[in-house]
Structures are given as structure tokens and as C-alpha cells.
C-alpha positions in Angstrom: -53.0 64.1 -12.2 -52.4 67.3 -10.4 -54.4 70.6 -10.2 -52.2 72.8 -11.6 -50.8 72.7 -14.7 -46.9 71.7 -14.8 -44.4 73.7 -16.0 -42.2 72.9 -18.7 -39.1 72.0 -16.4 -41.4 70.4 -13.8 -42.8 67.9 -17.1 -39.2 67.2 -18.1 -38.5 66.1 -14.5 -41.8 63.9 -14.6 -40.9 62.3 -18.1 -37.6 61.6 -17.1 -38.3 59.6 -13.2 -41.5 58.2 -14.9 -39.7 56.7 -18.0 -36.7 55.3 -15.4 -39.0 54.0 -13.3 -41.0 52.2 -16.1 -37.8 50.7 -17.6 -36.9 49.4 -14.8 -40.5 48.3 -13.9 -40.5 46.2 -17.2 -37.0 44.6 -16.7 -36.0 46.7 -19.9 -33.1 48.7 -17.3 -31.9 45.8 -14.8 -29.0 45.0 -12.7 -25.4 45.0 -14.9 -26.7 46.5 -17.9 -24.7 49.2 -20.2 -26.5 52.4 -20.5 -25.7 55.3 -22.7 -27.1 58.3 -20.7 -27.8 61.5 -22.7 -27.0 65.1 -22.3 -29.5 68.6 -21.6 -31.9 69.5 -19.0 -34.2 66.5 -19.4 -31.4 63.9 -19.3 -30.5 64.7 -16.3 -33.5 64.2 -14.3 -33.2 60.7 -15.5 -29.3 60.4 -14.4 -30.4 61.6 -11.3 -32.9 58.8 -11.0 -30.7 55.8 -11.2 -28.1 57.3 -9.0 -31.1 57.3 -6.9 -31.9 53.7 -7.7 -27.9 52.5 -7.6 -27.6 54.2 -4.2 -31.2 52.7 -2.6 -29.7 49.0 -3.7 -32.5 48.6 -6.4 -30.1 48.5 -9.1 -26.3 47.3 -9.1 -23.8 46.9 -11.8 -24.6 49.5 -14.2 -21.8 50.8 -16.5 -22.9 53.8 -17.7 -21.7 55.9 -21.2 -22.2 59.6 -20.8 -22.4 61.5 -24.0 -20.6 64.9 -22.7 -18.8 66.7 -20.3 -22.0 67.7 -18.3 -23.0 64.1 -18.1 -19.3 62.8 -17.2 -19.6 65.0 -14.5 -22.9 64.7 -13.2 -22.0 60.6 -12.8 -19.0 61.2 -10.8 -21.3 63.4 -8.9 -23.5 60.9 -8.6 -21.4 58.0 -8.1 -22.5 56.1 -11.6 -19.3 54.1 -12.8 -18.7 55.8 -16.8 -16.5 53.9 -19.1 -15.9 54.5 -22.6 -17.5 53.0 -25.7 -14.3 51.6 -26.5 -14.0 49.7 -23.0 -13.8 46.4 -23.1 -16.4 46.4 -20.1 -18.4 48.2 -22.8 -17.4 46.8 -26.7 -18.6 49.2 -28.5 -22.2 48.4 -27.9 -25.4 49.0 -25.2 -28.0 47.7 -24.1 -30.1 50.8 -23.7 -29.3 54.8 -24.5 -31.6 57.6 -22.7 -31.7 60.9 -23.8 -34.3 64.2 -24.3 -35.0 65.5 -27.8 -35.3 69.2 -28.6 -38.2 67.9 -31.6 -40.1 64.7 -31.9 -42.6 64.0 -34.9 -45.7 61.7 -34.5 -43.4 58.9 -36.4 -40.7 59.4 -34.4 -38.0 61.7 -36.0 -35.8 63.5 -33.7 -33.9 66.5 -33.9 -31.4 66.8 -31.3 -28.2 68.8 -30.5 -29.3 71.7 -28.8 -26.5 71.6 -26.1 -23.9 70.7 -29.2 -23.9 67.0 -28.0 -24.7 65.5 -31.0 -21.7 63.6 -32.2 -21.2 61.9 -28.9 -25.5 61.7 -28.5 -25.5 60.0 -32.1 -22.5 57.6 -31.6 -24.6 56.5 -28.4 -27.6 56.0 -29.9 -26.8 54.3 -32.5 -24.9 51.7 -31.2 -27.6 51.1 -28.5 -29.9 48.2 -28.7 -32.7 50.0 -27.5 -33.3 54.1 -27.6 -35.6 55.8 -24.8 -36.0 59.4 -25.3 -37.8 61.2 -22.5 -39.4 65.2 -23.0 -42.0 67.6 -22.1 -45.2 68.5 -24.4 -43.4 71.3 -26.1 -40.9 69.1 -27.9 -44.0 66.7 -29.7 -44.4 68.3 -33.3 -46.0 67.6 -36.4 -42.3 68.2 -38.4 -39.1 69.3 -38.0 -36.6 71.0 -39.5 -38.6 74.6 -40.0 -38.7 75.6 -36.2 -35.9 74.5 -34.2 -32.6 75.0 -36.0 -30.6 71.2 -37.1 -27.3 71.7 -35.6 -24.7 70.6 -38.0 -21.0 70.1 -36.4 -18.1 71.0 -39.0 -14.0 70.8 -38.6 -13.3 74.7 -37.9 -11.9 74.5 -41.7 -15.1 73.9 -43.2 -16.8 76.5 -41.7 -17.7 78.4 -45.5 -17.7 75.8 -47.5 -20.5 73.3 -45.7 -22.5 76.5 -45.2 -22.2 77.0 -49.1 -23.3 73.3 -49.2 -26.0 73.1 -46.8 -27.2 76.4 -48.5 -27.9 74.5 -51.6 -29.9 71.9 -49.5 -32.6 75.0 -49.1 -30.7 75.8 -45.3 -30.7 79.3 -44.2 -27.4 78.8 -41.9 -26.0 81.0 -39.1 -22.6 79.9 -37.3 -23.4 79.1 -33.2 -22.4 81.6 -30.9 -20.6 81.4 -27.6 -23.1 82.8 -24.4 -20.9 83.9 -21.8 -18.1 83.4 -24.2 -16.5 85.7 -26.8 -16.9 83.8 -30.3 -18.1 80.5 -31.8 -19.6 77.6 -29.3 -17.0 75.2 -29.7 -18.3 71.7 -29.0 -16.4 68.8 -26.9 -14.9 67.2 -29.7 -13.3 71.2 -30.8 -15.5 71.4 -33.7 -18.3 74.4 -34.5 -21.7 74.3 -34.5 -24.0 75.6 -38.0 -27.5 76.0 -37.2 -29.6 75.1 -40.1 -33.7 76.0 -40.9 -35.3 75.0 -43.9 -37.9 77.3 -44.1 -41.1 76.3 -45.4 -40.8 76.8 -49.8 -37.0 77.1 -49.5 -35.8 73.6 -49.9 -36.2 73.3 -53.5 -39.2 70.8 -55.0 -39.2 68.5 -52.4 -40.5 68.5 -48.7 -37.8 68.5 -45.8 -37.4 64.9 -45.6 -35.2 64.0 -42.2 -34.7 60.3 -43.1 -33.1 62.1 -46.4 -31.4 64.8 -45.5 -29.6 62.7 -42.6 -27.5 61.1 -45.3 -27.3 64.6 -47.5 -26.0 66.5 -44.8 -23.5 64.2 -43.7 -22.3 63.5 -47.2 -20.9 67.4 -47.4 -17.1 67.5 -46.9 -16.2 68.7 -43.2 -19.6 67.6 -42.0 -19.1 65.4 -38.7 -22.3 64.9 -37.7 -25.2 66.2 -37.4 -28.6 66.2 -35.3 -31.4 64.8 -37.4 -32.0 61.1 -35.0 -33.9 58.5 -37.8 -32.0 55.1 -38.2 -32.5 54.0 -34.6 -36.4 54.9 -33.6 -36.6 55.5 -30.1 -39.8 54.5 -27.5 -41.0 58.5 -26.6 -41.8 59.6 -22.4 -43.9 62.6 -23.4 -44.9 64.3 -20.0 -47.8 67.0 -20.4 -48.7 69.8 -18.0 -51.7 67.9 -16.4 -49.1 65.5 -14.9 -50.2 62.4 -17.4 -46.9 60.5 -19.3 -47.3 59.7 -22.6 -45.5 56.2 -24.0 -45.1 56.1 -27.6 
């Protein structure tokens, strides 16, 4: 415990070292395993952490899958070999994927794709044996989909027409937009980025259902992914502010 209270970015750092630590504690993250390592500000604590373990000789023979740019780079950085999903070191499958969440639900729902990962985040996931997700307090809610926008990713094409779509879901929709950068956020794979809030009355008779609306979304034409995480539930690092980790 400490005396005073953590911040936000001092609990993601906490989640992410504690849940690394604990994996590899339990044998669940041991020495040649393939590791699917996530993308954002509380992923990165957690790369950090096993370059830190690699480089001490506590761990060897990790092949790592990054699932973006930032976490491509931050390997090479580090000095964590990265392969490809296609490898054949790698065959399409891992042992173990860790990542951060922008919103967990008490039964484990995940919304995810805040930094526009979420193709390569998904892809990751679920093809992972096991999913870790690590976070601070802020991200545990009671439901999602009415707070934190879904990010959708669409072919440039579809840009109108999924809106129209996802608008008949009960989405209010409004197109990502660049920060430092003139226009659209255009994501690693070249696609845009819809953000999507069902507000609460809006989505028709039924309740905002994620396990649901995973499929409906992805069903629209020009749809590549998008950020709602239910077909592979993950074990949850929550850290809080009093310095105490939660495992769910």
C-alpha cells in the first residue's frame, strides 16, 4: 500500500509490472514462449517489463507479436525479437497476448481501440491461447458502449455508408480526427476510424448488448473490425490508487 493515492498513469504502470511479474511468477509467461504484446500507454509498461526481465537473464527465448507501429518500435528499442503472426517461428498462434483496455465490465467485456490498434489488437487476441489485460481503476465499468466511443475501422470507401449502417444500430457516429494532423486519423492498416456511442434509449428495444453487436457491426459492408473484445475473455490487472492490484 502507499500513502498517497496513485495517479492514473502511476496505476497503469503498477498493473502492468505487477501482472508481468505474476505471469511469470505462475509459469503462465516462461522461457520460449510467443507473446502478443498490446498497444497504448498501459501496454507499454508491461513491454518495458520483460525487456527488463530478457535483459536480467530471467527470461530467454521470447518471440514477441507487437500489435502496431508504437509497439514494433518500442521492441527494437528494447531489444525484444518481433516476428510476424504469419512466421513460421510463430504459426499463426500464441501462447499469451497482453494488452490495456480503454473499458472493462464486471463480466469481462472489453472495449478497446483507443489508439486505432484494434484490427492488429483483435487479430492478436484472438488467436492467443490465453488473454491478460492489464489497466488502472478508471477503465472498470458497470457497461460499455454509452461512455467511451467503440471505434469501428472502415475501407476509406465506406466511410457514409457504414455510418448510415451503424446509425440504424442506435450509434450516434462522428468520423476520427487527426491531432497534430490535418484530417482523418488514418490507422496502420490505411483505413479510418468511426467512433460510435449508443446512448442510453437510442439503440432501439433492446439493451446495448457487446457480445451482440460484435457480430452486427462487423456484418456491415466496409466494416474491418471493430473494438468491442468478447469471444476470448481475458484474466483483468486492475491497479487502484491505494497501490492494491486487482486479479480478476
Amino acid at each position: 500500500m502507499t500513502n498517497e493515492p496513485l495517479s492514473p498513469a502511476d496505476q497503469k504502470k503498477l498493473a502492468a509490472r505487477f501482472a508481468i511479474d505474476d505471469l511469470v511468477a505462475r509459469g503462465e509467461i516462461a522461457n520460449g514462449m510467443k507473446l502478443g504484446l498490446g498497444t497504448g500507454s498501459t501496454a507499454m509498461p508491461a513491454v518495458a517489463r520483460l525487456a527488463e526481465l530478457l535483459r536480467s537473464g530471467s527470461l530467454s527465448g521470447i518471440r514477441a507479436v507487437a500489435t502496431s507501429f508504437q509497439t514494433t518500435i518500442a521492441c527494437e528499442e528494447l531489444g525484444i525479437p518481433v516476428f510476424s503472426l504469419n512466421s513460421r517461428e510463430i504459426g499463426g498462434c500464441l501462447d499469451l497476448a497482453i494488452d490495456g483496455a480503454d473499458e472493462i465490465t464486471p463480466d469481462k467485456r472489453l472495449i478497446k481501440g483507443g489508439g486505432a490498434a484494434l484490427l492488429l489488437e483483435k487479430i492478436v487476441a484472438y488467436n492467443a491461447a490465453r488473454f491478460v489485460i492489464v489497466a488502472d481503476a478508471s477503465k472498470a465499468v458497470p457497461s460499455i458502449g454509452v461512455k467511451f466511443p467503440l471505434p469501428v475501422e472502415v475501407v476509406a470507401e465506406a466511410r457514409v455508408s457504414a455510418t448510415r449502417s451503424l446509425e440504424r444500430l442506435g450509434a450516434e457516429v462522428r468520423l476520427r480526427e487527426g491531432v497534430r494532423k490535418a484530417g482523418p486519423v488514418v490507422t496502420d492498416n490505411g483505413n479510418l476510424i468511426l467512433d460510435c456511442l449508443w446512448k442510453p434509449g437510442t439503440a432501439g428495444a433492446r439493451p446495448f448488448d457487446p457480445d451482440e453487436m460484435e457480430s452486427l457491426i462487423n456484418a456491415v459492408a466496409g466494416v474491418v473490425e471493430n473494438g468491442l473484445f468478447t469471444r476470448n475473455v481475458p484474466a483483468v490487472y486492475i491497479a487502484r490508487a491505494d497501490g492494491s492490484v486487482d486479479r480478476r
